[in-house]
C-alpha positions in Angstrom: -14.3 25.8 -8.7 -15.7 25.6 -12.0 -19.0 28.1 -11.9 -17.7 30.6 -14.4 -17.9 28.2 -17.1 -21.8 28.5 -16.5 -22.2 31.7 -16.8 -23.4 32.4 -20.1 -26.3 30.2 -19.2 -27.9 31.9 -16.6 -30.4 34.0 -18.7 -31.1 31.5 -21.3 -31.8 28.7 -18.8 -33.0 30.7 -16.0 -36.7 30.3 -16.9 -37.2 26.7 -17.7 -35.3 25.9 -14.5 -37.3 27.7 -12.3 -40.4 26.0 -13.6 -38.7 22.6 -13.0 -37.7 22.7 -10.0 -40.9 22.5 -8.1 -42.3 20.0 -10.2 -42.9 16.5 -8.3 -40.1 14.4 -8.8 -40.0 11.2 -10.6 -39.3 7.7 -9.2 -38.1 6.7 -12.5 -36.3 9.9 -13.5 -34.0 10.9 -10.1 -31.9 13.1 -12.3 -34.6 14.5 -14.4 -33.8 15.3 -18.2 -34.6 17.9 -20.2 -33.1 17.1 -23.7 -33.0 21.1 -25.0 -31.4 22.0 -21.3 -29.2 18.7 -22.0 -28.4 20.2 -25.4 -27.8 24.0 -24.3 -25.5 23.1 -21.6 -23.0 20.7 -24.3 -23.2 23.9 -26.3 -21.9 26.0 -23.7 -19.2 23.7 -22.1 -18.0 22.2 -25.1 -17.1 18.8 -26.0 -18.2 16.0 -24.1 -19.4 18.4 -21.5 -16.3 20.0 -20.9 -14.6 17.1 -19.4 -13.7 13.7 -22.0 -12.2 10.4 -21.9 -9.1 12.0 -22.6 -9.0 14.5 -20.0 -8.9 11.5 -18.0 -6.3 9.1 -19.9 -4.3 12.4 -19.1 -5.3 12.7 -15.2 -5.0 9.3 -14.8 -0.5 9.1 -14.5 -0.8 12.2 -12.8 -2.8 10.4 -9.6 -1.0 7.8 -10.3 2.6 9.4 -9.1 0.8 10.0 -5.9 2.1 7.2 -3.1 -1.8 6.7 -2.1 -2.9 5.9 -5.5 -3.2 2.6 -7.7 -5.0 3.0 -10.9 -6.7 -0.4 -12.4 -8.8 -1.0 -14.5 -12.4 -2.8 -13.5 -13.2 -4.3 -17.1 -14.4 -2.8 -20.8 -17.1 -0.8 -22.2 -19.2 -1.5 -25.3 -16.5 0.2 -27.5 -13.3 -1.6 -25.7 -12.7 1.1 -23.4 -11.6 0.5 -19.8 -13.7 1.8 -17.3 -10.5 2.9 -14.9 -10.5 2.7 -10.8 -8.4 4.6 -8.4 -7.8 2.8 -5.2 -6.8 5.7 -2.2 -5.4 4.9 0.7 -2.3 5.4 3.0 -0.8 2.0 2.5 -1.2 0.3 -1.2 -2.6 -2.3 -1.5 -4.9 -1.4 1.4 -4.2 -3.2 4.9 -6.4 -5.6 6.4 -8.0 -3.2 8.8 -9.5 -0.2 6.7 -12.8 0.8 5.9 -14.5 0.5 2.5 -16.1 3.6 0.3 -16.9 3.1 -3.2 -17.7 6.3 -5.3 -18.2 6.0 -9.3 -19.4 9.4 -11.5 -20.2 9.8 -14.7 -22.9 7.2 -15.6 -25.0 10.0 -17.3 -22.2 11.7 -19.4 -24.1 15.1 -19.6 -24.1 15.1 -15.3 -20.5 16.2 -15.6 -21.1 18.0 -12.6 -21.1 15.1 -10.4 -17.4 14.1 -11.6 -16.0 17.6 -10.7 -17.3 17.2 -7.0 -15.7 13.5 -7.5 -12.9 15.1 -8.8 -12.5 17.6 -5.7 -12.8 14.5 -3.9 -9.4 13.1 -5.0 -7.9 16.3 -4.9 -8.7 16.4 -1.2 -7.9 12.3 0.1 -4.6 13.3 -2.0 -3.7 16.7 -0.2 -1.3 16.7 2.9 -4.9 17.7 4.8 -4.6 16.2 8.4 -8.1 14.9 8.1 -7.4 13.7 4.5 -4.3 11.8 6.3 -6.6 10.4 8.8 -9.0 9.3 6.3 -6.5 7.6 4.3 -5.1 5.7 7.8 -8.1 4.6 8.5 -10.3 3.9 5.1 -9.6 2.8 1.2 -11.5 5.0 -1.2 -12.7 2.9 -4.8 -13.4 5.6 -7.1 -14.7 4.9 -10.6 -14.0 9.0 -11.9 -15.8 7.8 -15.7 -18.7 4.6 -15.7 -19.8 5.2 -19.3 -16.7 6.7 -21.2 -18.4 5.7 -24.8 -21.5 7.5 -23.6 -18.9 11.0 -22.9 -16.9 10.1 -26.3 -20.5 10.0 -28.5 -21.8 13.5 -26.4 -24.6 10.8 -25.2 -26.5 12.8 -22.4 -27.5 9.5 -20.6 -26.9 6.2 -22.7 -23.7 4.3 -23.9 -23.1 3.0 -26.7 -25.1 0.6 -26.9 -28.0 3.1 -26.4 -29.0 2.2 -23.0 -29.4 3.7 -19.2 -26.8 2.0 -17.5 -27.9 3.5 -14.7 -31.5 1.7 -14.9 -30.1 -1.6 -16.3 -29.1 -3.3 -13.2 -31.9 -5.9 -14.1 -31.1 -6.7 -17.4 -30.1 -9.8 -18.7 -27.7 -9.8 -20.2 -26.6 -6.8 -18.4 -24.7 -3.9 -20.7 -20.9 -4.3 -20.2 -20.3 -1.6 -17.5 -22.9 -2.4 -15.5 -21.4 -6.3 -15.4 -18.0 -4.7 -14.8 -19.1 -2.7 -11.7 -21.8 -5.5 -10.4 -18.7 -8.0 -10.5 -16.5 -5.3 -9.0 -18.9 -4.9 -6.2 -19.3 -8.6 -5.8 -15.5 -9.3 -4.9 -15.2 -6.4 -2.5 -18.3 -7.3 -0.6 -16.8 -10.8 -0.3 -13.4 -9.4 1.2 -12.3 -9.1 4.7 -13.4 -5.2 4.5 -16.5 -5.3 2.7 -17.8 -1.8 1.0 -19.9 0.6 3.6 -20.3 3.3 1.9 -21.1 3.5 -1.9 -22.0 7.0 -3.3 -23.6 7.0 -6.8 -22.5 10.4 -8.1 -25.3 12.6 -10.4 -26.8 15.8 -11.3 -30.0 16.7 -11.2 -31.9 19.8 -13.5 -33.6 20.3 -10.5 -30.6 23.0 -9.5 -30.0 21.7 -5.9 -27.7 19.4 -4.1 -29.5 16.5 -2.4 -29.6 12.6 -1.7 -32.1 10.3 -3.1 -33.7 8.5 -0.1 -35.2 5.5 -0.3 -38.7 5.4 1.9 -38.9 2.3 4.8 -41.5 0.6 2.1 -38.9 -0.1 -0.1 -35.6 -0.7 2.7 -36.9 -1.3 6.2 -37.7 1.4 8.9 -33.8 1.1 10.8 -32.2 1.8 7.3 -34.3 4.8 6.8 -33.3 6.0 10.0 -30.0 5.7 9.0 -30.2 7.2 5.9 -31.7 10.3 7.6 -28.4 10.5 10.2 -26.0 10.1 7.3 -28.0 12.3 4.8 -28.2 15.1 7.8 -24.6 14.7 9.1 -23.0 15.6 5.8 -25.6 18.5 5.0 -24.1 19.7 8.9 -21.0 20.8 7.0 -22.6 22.3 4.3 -26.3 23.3 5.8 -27.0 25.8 3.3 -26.0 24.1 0.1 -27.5 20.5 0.6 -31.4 19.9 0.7 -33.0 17.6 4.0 -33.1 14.4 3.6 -37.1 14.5 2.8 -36.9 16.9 0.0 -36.6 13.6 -2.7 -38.2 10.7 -1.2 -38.4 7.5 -3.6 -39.2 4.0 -3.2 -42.4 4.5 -1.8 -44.0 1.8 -3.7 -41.3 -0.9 -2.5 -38.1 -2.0 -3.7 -37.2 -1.4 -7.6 -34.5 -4.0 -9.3 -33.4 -1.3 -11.7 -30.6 0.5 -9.8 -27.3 0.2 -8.3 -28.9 0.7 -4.5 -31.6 -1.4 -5.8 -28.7 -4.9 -5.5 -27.0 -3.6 -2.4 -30.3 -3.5 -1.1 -31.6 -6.8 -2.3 -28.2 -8.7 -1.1 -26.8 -6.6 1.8 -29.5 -4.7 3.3 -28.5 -2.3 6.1 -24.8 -3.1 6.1 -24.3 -0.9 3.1 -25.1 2.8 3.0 -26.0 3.4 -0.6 -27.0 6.4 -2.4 -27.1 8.5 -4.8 -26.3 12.2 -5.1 -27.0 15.1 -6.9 -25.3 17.8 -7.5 -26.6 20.8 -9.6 -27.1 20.1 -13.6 -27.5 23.7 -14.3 -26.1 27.5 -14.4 -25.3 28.4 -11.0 -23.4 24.8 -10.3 -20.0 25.2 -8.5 -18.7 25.0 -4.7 -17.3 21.3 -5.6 -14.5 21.9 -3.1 -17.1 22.2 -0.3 -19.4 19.7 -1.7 -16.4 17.3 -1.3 -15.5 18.6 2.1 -18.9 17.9 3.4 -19.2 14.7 2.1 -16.2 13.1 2.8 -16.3 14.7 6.8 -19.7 13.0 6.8 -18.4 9.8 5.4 -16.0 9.8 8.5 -18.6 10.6 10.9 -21.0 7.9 9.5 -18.2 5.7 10.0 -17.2 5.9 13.4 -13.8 7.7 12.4 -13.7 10.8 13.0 -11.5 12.3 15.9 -14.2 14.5 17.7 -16.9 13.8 20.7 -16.1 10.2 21.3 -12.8 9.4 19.7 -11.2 12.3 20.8 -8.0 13.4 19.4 -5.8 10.1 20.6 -4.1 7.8 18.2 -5.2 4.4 17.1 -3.5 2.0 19.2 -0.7 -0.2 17.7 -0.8 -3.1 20.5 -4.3 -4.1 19.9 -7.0 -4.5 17.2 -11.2 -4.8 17.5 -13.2 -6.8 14.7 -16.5 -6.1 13.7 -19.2 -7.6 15.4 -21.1 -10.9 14.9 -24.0 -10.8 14.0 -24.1 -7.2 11.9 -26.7 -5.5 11.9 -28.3 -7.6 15.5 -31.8 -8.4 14.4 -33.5 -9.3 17.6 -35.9 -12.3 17.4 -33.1 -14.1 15.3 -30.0 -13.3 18.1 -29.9 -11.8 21.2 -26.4 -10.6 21.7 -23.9 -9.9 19.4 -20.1 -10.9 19.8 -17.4 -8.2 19.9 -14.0 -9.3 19.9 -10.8 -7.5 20.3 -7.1 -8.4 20.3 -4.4 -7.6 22.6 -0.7 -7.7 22.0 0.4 -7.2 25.5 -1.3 -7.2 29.1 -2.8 -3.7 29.5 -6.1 -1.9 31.5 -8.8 -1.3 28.7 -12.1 -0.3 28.4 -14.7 -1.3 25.7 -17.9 1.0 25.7 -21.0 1.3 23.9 -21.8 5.0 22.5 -25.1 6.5 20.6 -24.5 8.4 17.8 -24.9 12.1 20.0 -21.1 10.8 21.9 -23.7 10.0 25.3 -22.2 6.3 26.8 -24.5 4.1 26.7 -23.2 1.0 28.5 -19.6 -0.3 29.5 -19.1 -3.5 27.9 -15.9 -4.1 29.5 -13.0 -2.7 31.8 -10.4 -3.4 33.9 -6.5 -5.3 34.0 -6.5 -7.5 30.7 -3.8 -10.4 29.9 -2.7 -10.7 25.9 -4.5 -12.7 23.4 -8.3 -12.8 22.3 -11.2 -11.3 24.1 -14.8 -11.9 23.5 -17.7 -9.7 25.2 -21.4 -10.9 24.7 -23.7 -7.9 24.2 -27.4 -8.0 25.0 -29.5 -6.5 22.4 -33.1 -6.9 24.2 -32.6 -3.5 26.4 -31.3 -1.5 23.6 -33.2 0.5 21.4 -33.0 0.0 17.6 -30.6 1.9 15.9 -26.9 2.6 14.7 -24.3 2.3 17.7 -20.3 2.8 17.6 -18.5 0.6 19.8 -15.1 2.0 21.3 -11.7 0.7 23.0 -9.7 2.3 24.8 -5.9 1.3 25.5 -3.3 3.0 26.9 -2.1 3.1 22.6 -5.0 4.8 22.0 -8.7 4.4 20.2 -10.6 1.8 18.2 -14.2 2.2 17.3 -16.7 0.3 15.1 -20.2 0.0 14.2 -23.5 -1.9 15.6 -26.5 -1.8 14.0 -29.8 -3.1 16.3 -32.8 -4.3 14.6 -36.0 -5.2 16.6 
């Protein structure tokens, strides 16, 4: 909780705030800048906007004596610096069966913001919190806590050190150093058995709100932007008052940009990764990080099928038998009909595989009944099912596994 280092601010920014924040926003400018504002608030924090490079050199060994933390590093800046990585989870390195979330902060130095809701982020997937334990069971967390250190270490409100946007650069060739690092980064993990999900680009807008930058069906399809509005909307259900709808920044009306991070998830991996960026507040009334993180990282787990409420229930994930994700994912109808979902058993046991909407209502029973050991695979008919996000669960006598299917007609 950081707020009272704003708070010589208020009157001096108070004004040219107000008249920005109801100005139509920018499809090139999602952060907005103001360069006096910029200016003002490295003035008031201090240097590098209150948070350096060597704040986190000295953060960095104090993760790292946590058991669910391995810090790496992903590759070099401009200036030689590593751009460092904390991998989170229960077991390092991460088991074949967990769900992947990326998060990296800090591409806009002055946006500092964004890193201390990042950084309350951490502090939660670290603490003994039962849901941070269940997260950690069930997920690895990638978090990049700095992108452009030689943009924080030159006080550089948006550039690095070679002068440029890395956030815009994405098209470049050659690309700038960082963004090669992270583009490569992303590469190998969406090659892996547990390909990223989730990837949250962390900013701050001078707008002074909290919000998600959705991308409009003209530029992703219509069954992403459906999804987008259920993620966007499940994390502002833990924080309702703090987070704006998921219509108050809409971008990507014109079609798909090649600038941006989302912009190559998009182009290569379409609906099977939800990437976004956020916004925290850039200004003088910033702060409830703590909850920020709370809500995001809840909705995170709901979005993924995790979470232990409605249709998981509160029953253990069973250690006798696993479920893959199915093939094909997302179903597009008119190039499949049915998708494959397989699931493992270790010993002879009654089970039940079921198909749920994302309200908890069952949908259809895929399977059920006495089951012998070995490999199981169920055929599911995508032509009487609407389009959409689905979870699919099993149910042992061990406990609960669940996953995702996406329809697309």
């Amino acid at each position: 909780m950081r707020w009272f280092k704003y708070v010589a601010m208020v009157l001096m920014l108070c004004s040219a705030l107000n008249a920005q924040q109801f100005l139509p926003v920018s499809e090139a400018e999602k952060c907005g800048f103001d360069e006096v504002l910029s200016e003002q608030l490295l003035s008031v924090l201090g240097d590098h906007w209150g948070y350096g490079y060597d704040s986190l050199l000295a953060d960095l060994p104090v993760w790292d004596n946590s058991p669910y933390v391995s810090v790496s590093s992903i590759g070099n800046t401009v200036q030689n610096r590593p751009i460092w990585q904390l991998t989170i989870t229960s077991d390092n390195p991460p088991t074949s069966d967990r769900r992947t979330v990326f998060i990296h902060a800090r591409t806009h130095p002055n946006e500092v913001q964004a890193w201390w809701v990042t950084d309350e982020i951490i502090n939660l997937l670290l603490s003994p919190d039962p849901y941070a334990a269940f997260l950690r069971e069930n997920c690895v967390f990638y978090v990049i806590p700095m992108y452009n250190p030689d943009g924080v270490e030159l006080e550089l409100p948006r550039q690095n050190a070679n002068n440029i946007d890395i956030e815009s650069g994405w098209d470049d060739i050659p690309p700038q150093p960082e963004v090669a690092a992270l583009r490569t980064r992303f590469a190998y993990l969406m090659g892996s058995p547990n390909p990223i999900e989730v990837a949250l680009n962390m900013h701050s807008a001078i707008a002074c709100l909290r919000y998600f930058v959705y991308h409009h069906e003209n530029g992703t399809s219509p069954i992403f932007a459906q999804m987008e509005r259920q993620y966007i909307e499940g994390i502002r259900s833990y924080f309702p008052g703090g987070i704006q709808p998921w219509s108050y920044y809409v971008s990507w009306t014109g079609g798909t940009p090649d600038q941006y991070p989302e912009s190559w998830f998009w182009r290569n991996y379409q609906e099977a990764v939800m990437a976004l960026t956020y916004e925290d507040m850039n200004c003088s009334t910033a702060g409830n990080y703590d909850q920020t993180a709370f809500a995001i990282l809840h909705g995170v787990g709901d979005y993924l099928g995790l979470v232990q409420t409605g249709i998981a229930g509160d029953r253990p994930v069973p250690a006798d038998a696993d479920l893959e994700v199915s093939f094909p994912n997302p179903l597009v109808l008119g190039k499949n009909s049915h998708a494959i979902i397989v699931y493992q058993l270790d010993r002879a046991q009654s089970v039940r595989l079921a198909l749920f909407d994302l309200l908890g209502r069952r949908v259809k029973t895929l399977d059920e009944g006495w089951r012998e050991e070995g490999e199981h695979r169920i055929f599911v008919n995508g032509e009487s099912l609407a389009s959409g996000r689905y979870l699919y669960r099993l149910e042992t006598a061990g406990g609960v596994l669940s996953r995702q299917l996406t329809i697309v007609k």
